[in-house]
N, C-alpha and C positions, 0 to 999 in steps of 0.2 A: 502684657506681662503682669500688671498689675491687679488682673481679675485673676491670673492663673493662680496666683497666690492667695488672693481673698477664697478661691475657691480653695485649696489647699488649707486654710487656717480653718474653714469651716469644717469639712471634712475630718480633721487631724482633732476638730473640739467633739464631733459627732460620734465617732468613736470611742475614745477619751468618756464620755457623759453614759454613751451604752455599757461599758466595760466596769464603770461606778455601779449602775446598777443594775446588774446583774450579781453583785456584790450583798446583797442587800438579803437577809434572813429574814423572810415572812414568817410570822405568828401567827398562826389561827386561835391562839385560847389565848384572851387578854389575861390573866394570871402571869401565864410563861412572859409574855411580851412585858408587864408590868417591870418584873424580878429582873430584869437580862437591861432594861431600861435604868434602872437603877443600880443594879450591879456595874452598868459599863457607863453610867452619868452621861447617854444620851439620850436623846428625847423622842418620844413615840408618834406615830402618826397610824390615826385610825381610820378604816376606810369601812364603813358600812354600804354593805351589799345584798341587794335580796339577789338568791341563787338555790331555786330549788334542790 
């Protein structure tokens, strides 16, 4: 019973964590992301990619 439920809390956070981000407004032009970063007082995260 007690793994039913560890299984259950993990699943129930796994969901939960996918459903956050998919939340999430990517940026493609750091300008936009800069203004929207500062307009809303959270903080940016950059992710450089080579991608022809």
């Amino acid at each position: 019973m007690r793994q039913l439920g560890l299984a259950l809390a993990i699943s129930v956070a796994a969901l939960i964590a996918n459903s956050a981000a998919n939340d999430i407004d990517w940026h493609e032009y750091y300008e936009h992301a800069r203004e929207e970063a500062q307009r809303t007082g959270k903080p940016m995260l950059i992710a450089f990619r080579c991608a022809p």
